[in-house]
Every structure is written in C-alpha cells, then in structure tokens.
PyMOL Python script that loads the backbone (N, CA, C, O; Angstrom):
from pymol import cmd

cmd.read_pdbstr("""\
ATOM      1  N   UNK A   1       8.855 -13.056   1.915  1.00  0.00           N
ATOM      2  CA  UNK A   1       9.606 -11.845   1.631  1.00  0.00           C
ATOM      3  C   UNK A   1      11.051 -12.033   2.082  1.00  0.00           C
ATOM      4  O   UNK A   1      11.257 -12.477   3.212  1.00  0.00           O
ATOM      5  N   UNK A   2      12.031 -11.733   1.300  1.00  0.00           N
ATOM      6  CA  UNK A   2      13.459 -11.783   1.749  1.00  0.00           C
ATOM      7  C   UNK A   2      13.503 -10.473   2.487  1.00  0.00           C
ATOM      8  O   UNK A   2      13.332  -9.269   2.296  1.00  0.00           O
ATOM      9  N   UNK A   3      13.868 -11.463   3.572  1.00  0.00           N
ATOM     10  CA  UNK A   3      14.251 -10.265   4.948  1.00  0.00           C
ATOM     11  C   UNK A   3      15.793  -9.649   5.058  1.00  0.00           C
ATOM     12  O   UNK A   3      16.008  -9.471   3.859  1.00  0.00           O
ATOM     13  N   UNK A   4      17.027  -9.203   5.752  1.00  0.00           N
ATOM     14  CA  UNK A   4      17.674  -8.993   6.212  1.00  0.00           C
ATOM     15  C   UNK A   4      18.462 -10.148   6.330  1.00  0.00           C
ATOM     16  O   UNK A   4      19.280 -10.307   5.424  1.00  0.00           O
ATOM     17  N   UNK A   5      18.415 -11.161   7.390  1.00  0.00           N
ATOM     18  CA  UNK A   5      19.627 -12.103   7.271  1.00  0.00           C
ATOM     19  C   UNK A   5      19.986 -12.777   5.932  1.00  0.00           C
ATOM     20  O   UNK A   5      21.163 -12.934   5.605  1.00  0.00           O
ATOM     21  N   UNK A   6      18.660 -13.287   4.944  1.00  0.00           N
ATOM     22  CA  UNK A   6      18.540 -13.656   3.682  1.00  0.00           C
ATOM     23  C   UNK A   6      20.258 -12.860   2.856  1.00  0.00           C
ATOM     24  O   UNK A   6      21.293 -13.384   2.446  1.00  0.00           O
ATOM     25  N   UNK A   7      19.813 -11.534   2.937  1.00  0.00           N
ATOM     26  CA  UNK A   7      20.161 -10.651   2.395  1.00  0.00           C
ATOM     27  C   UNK A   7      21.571 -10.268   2.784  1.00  0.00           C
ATOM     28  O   UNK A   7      22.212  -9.569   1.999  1.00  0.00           O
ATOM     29  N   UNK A   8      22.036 -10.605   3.764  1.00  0.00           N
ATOM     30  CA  UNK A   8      23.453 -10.555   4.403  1.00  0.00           C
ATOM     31  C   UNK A   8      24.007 -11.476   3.836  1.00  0.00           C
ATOM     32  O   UNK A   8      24.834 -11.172   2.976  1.00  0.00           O
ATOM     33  N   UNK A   9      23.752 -12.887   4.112  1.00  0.00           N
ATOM     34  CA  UNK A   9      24.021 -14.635   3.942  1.00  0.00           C
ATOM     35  C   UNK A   9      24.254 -14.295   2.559  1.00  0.00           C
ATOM     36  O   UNK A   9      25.223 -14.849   2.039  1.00  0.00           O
ATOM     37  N   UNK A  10      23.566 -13.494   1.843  1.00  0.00           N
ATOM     38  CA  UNK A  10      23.826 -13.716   0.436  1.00  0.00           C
ATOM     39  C   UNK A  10      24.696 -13.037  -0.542  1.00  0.00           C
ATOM     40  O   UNK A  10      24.868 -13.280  -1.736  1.00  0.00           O
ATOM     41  N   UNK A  11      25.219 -12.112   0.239  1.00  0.00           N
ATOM     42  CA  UNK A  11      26.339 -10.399   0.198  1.00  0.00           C
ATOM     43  C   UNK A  11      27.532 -11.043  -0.400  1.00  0.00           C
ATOM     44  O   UNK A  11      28.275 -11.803   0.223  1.00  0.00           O
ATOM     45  N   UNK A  12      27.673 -10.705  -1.622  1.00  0.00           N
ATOM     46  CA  UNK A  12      28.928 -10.803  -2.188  1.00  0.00           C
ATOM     47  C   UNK A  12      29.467 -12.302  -2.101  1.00  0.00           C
ATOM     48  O   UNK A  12      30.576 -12.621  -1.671  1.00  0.00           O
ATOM     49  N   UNK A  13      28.603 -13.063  -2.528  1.00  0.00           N
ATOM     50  CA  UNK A  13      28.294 -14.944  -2.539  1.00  0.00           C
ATOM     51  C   UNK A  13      27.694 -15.269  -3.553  1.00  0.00           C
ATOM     52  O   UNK A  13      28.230 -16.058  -4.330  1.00  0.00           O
ATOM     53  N   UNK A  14      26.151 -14.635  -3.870  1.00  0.00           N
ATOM     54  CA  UNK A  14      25.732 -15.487  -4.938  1.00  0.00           C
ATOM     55  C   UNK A  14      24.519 -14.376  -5.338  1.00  0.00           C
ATOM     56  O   UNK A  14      24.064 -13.819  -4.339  1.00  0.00           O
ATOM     57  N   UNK A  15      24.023 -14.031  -6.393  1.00  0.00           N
ATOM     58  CA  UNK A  15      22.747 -13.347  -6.987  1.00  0.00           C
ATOM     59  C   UNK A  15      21.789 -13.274  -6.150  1.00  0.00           C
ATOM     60  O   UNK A  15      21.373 -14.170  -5.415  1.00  0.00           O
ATOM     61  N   UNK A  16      21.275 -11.760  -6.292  1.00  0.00           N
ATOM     62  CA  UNK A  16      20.124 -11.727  -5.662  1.00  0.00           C
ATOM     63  C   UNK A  16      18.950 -11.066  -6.678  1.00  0.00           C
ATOM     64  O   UNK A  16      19.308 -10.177  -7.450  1.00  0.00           O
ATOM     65  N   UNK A  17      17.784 -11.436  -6.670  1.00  0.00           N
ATOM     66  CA  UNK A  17      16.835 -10.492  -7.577  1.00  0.00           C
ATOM     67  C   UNK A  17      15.748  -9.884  -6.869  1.00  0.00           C
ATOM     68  O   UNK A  17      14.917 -10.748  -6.590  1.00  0.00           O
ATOM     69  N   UNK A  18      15.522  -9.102  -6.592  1.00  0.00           N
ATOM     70  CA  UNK A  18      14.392  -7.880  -5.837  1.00  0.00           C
ATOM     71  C   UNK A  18      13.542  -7.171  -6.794  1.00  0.00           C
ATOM     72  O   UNK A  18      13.947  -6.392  -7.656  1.00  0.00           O
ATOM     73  N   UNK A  19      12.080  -7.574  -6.522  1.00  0.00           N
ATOM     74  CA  UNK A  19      11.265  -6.494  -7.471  1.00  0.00           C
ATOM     75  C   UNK A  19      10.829  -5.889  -5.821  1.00  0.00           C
ATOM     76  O   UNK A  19      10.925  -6.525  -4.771  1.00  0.00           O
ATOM     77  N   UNK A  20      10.270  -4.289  -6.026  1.00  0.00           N
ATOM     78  CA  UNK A  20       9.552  -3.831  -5.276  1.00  0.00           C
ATOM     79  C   UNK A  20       8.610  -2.339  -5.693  1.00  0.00           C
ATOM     80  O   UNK A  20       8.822  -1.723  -6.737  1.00  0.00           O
ATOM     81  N   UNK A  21       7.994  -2.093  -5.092  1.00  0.00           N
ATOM     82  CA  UNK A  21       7.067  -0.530  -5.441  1.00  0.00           C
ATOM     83  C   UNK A  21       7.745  -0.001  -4.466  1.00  0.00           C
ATOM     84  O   UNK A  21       6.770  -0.131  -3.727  1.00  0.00           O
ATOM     85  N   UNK A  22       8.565   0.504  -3.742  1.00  0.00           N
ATOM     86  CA  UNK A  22       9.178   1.234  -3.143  1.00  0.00           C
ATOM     87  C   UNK A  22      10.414   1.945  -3.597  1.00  0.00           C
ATOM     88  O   UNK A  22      11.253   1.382  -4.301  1.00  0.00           O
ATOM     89  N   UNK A  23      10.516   3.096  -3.220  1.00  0.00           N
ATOM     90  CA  UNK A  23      11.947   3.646  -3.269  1.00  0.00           C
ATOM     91  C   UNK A  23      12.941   3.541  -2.475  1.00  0.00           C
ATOM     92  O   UNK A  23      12.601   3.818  -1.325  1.00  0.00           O
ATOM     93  N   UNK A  24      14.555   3.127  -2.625  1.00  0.00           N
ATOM     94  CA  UNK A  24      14.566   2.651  -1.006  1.00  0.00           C
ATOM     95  C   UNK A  24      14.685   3.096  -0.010  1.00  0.00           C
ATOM     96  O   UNK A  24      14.818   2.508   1.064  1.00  0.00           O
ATOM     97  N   UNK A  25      14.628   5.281  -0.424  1.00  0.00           N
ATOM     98  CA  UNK A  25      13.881   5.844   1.115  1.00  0.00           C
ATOM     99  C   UNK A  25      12.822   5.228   1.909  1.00  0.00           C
ATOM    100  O   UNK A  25      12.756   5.362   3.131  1.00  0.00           O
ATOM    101  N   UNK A  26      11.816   4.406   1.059  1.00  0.00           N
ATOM    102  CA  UNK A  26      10.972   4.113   2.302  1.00  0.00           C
ATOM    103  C   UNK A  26      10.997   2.552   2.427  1.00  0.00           C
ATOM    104  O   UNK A  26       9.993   1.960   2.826  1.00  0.00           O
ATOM    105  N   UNK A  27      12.175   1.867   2.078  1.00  0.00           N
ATOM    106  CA  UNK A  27      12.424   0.409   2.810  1.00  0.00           C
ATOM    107  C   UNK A  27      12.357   0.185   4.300  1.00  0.00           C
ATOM    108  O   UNK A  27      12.329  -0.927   4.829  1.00  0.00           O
ATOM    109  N   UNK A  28      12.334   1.297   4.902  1.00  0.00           N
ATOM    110  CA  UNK A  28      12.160   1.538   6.312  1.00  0.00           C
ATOM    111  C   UNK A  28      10.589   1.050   6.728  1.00  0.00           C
ATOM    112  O   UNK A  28      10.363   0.654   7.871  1.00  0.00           O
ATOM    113  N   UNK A  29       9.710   1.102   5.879  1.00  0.00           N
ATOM    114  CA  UNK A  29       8.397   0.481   6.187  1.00  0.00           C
ATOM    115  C   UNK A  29       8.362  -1.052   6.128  1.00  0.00           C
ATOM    116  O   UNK A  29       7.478  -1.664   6.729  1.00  0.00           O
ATOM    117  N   UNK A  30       9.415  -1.756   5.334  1.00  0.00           N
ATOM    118  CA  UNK A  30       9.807  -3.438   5.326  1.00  0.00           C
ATOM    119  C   UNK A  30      10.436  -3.803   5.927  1.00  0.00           C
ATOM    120  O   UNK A  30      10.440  -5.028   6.051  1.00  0.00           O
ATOM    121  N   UNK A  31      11.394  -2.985   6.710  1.00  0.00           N
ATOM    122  CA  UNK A  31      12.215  -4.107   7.785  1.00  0.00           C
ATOM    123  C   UNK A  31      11.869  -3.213   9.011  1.00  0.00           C
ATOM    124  O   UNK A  31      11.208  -2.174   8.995  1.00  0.00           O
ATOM    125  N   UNK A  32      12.554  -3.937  10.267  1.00  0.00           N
ATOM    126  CA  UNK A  32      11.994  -3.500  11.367  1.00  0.00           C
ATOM    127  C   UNK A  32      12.318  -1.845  11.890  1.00  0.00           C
ATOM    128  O   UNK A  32      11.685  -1.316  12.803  1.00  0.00           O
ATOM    129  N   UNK A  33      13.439  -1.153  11.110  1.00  0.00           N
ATOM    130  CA  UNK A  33      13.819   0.112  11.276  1.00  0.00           C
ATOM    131  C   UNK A  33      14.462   0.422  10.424  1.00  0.00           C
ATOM    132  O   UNK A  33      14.784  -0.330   9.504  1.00  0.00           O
ATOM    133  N   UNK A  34      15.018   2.390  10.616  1.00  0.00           N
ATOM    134  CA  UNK A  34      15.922   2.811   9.149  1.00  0.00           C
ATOM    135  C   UNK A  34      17.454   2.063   9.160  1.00  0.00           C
ATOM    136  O   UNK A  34      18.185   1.921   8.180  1.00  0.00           O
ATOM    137  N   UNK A  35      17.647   1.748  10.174  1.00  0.00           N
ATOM    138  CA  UNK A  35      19.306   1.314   9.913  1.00  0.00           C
ATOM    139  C   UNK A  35      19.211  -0.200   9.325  1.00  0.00           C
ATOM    140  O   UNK A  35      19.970  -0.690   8.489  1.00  0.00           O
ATOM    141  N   UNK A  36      17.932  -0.922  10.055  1.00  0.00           N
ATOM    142  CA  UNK A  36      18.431  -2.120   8.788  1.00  0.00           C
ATOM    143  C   UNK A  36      18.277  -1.848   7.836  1.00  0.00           C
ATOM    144  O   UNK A  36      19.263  -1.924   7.103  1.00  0.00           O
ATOM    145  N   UNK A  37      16.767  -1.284   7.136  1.00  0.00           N
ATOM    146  CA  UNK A  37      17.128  -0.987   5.614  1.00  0.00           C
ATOM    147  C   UNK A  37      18.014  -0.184   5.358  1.00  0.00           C
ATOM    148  O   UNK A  37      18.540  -0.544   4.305  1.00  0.00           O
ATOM    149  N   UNK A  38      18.435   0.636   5.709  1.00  0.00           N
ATOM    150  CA  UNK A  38      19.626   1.385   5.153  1.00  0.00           C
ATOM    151  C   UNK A  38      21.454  -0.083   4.648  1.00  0.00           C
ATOM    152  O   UNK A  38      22.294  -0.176   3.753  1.00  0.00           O
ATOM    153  N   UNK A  39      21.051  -0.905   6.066  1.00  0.00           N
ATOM    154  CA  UNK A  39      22.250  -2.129   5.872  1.00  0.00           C
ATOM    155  C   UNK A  39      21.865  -2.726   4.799  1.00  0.00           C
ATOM    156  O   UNK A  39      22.765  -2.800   3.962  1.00  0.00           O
ATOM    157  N   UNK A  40      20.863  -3.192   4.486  1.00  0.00           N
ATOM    158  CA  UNK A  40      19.942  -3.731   3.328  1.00  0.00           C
ATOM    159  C   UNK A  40      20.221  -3.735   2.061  1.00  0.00           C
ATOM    160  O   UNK A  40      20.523  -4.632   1.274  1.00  0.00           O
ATOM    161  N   UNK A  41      20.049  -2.364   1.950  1.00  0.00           N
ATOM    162  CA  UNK A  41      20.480  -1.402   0.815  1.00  0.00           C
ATOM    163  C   UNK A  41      21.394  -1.515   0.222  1.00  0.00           C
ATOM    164  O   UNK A  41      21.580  -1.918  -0.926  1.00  0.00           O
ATOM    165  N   UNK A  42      22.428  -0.946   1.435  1.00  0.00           N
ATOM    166  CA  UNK A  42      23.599  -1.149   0.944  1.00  0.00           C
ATOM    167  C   UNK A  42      24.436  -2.649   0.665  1.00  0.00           C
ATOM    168  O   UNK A  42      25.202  -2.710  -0.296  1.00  0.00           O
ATOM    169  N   UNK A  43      24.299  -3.486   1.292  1.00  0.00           N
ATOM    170  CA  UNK A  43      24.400  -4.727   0.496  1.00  0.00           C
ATOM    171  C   UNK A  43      23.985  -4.961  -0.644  1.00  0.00           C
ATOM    172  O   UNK A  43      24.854  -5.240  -1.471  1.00  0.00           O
ATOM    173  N   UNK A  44      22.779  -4.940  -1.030  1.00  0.00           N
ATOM    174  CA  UNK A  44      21.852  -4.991  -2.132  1.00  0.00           C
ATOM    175  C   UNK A  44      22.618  -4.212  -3.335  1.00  0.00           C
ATOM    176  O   UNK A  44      23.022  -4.964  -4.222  1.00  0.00           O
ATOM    177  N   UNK A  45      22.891  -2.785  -3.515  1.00  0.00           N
ATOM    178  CA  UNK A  45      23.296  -2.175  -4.253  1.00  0.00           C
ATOM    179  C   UNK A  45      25.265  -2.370  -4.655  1.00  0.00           C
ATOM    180  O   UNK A  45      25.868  -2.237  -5.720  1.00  0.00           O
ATOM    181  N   UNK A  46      25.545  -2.571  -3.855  1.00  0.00           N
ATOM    182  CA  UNK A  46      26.983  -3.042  -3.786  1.00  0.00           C
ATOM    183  C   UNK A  46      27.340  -4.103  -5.000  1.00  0.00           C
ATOM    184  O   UNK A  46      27.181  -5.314  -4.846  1.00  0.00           O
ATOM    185  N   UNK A  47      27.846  -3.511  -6.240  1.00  0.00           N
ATOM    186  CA  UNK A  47      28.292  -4.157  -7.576  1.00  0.00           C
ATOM    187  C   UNK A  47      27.323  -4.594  -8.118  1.00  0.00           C
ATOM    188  O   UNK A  47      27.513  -5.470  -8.962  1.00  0.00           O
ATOM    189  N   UNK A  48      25.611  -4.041  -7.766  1.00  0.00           N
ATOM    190  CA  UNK A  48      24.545  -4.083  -8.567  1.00  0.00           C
ATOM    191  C   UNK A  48      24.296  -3.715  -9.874  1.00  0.00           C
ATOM    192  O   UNK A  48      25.195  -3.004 -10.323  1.00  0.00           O
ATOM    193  N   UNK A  49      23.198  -3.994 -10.817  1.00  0.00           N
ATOM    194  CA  UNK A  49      22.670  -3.397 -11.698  1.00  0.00           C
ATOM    195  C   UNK A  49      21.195  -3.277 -11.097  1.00  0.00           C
ATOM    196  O   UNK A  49      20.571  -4.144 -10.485  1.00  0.00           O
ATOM    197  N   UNK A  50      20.760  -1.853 -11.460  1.00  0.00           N
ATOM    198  CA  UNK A  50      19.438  -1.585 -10.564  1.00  0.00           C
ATOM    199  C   UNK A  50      18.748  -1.199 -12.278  1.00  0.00           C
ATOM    200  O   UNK A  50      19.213  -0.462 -13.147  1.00  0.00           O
ATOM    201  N   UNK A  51      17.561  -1.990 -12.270  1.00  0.00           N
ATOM    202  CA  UNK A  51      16.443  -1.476 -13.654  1.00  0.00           C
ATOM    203  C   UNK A  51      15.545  -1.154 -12.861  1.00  0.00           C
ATOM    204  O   UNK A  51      15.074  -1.787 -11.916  1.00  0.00           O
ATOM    205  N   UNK A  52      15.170   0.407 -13.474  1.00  0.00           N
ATOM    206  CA  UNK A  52      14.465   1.387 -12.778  1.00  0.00           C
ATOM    207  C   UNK A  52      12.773   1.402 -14.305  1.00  0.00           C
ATOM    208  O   UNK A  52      12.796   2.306 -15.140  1.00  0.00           O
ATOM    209  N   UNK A  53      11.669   0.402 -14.347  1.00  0.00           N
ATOM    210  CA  UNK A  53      10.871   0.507 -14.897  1.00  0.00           C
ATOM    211  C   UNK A  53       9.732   1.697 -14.637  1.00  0.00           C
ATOM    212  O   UNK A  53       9.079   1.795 -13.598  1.00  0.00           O
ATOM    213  N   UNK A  54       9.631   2.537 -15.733  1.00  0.00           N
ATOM    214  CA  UNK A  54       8.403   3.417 -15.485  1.00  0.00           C
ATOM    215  C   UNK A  54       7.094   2.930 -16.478  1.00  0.00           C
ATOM    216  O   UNK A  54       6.826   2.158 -17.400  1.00  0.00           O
ATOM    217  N   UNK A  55       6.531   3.884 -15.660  1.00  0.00           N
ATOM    218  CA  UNK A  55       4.827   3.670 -16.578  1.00  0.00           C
ATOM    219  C   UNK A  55       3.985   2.953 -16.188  1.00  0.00           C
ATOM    220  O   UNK A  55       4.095   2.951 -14.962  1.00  0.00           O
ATOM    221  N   UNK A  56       2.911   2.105 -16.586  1.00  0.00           N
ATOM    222  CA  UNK A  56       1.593   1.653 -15.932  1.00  0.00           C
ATOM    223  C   UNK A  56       2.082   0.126 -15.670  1.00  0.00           C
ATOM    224  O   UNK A  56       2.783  -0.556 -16.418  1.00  0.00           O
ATOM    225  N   UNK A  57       1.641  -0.160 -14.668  1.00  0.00           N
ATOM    226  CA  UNK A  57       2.350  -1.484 -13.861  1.00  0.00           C
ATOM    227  C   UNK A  57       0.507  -2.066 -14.450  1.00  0.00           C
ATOM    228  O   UNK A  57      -0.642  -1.653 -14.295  1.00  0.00           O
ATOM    229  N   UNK A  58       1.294  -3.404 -15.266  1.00  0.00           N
ATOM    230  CA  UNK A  58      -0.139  -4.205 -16.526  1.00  0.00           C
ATOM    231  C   UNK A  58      -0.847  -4.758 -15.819  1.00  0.00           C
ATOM    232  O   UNK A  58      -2.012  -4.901 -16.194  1.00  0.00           O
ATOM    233  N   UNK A  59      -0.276  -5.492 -14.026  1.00  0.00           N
ATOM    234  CA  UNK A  59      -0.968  -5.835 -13.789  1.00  0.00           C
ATOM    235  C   UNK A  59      -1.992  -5.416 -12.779  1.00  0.00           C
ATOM    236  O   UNK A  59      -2.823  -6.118 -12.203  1.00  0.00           O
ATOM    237  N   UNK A  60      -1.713  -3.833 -12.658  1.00  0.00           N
ATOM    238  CA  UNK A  60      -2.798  -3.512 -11.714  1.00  0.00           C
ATOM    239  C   UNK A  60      -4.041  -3.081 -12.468  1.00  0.00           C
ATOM    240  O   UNK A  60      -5.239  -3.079 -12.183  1.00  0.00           O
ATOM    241  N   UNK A  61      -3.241  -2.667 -13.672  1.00  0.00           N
ATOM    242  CA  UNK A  61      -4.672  -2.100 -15.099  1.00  0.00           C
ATOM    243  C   UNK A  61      -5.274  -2.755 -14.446  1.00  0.00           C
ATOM    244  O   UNK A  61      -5.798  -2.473 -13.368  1.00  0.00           O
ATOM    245  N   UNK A  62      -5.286  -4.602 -15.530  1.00  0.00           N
ATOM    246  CA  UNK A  62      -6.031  -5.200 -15.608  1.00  0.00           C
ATOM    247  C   UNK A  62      -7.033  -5.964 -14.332  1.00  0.00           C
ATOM    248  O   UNK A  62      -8.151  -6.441 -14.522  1.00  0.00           O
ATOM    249  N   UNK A  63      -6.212  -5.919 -12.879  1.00  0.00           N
ATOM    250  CA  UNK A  63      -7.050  -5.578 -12.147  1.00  0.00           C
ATOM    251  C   UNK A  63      -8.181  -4.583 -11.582  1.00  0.00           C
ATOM    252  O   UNK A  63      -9.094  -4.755 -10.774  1.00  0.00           O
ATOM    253  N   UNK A  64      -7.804  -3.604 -12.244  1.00  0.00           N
ATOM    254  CA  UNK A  64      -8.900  -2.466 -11.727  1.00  0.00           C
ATOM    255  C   UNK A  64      -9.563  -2.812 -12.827  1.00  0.00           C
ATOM    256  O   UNK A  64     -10.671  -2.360 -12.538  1.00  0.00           O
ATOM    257  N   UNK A  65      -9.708  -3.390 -14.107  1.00  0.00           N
ATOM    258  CA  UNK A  65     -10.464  -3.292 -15.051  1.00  0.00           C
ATOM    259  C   UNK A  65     -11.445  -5.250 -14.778  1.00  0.00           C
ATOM    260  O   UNK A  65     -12.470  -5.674 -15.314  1.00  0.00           O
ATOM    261  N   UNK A  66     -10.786  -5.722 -14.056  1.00  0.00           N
ATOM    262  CA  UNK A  66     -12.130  -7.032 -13.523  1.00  0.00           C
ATOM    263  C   UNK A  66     -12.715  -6.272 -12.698  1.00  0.00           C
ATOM    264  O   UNK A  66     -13.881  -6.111 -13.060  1.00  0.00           O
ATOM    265  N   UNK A  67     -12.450  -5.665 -11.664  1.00  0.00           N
ATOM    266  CA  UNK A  67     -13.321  -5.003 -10.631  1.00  0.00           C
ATOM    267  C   UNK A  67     -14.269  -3.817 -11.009  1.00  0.00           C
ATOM    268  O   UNK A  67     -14.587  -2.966 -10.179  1.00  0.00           O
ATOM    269  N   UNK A  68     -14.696  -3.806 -12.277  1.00  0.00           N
ATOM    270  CA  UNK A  68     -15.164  -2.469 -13.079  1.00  0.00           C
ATOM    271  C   UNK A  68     -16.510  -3.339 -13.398  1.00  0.00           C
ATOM    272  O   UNK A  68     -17.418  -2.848 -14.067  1.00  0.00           O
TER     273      UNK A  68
END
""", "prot")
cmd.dss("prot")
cmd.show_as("cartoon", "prot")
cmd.util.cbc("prot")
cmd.orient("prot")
C-alpha cells in the first residue's frame, strides 16, 4: 500500500495513480491519523484529475456469485 512518505517523495515530481473504496473523509482509517491523511490528500489532489466510478464494482459480483 502506498503510504505517506511514498506520497510526499512523489508531490509535484512524477504521477501518481490511487484506486480506493474510500471517501477521503475516511482515509483516516489508512494512515496512522486525521492529519496525515488529511496531508495525503492534499498532496494527492493538488493539480489532480480525480474519476469518481459509480455502480456495481464486477469484481465483487462475480465473487459473491463463486461463493453461491
């Protein structure tokens, strides 16, 4: 998992790509408290493009549908 220093080291230097199921109100459950994710964040989003996908995530279907 790209942590925090990853994520600094990489601030306005070179591409970053992040998938996650979170919103990043609760990035606070991935790093060790709210102010790093909040630092996080805001690096992250800083001259970003953010794609916001809705609807049924294919690959959990098809997992709940082997376990059936």
């Amino acid at each position: 998992m790209l942590r925090f220093p990853k994520i600094a080291n990489r601030s306005e230097r070179k591409s970053v790509r992040i998938t996650a199921h979170l919103v990043f109100s609760q990035w606070d459950q991935i790093f060790k408290d709210r102010i790093t994710a909040m630092a996080a964040v805001d690096r992250l989003v800083h001259h970003a493009t953010i794609l916001v996908f809705t609807g049924d995530n294919l690959r959990a279907g098809a997992s709940k549908q082997r376990q059936k």
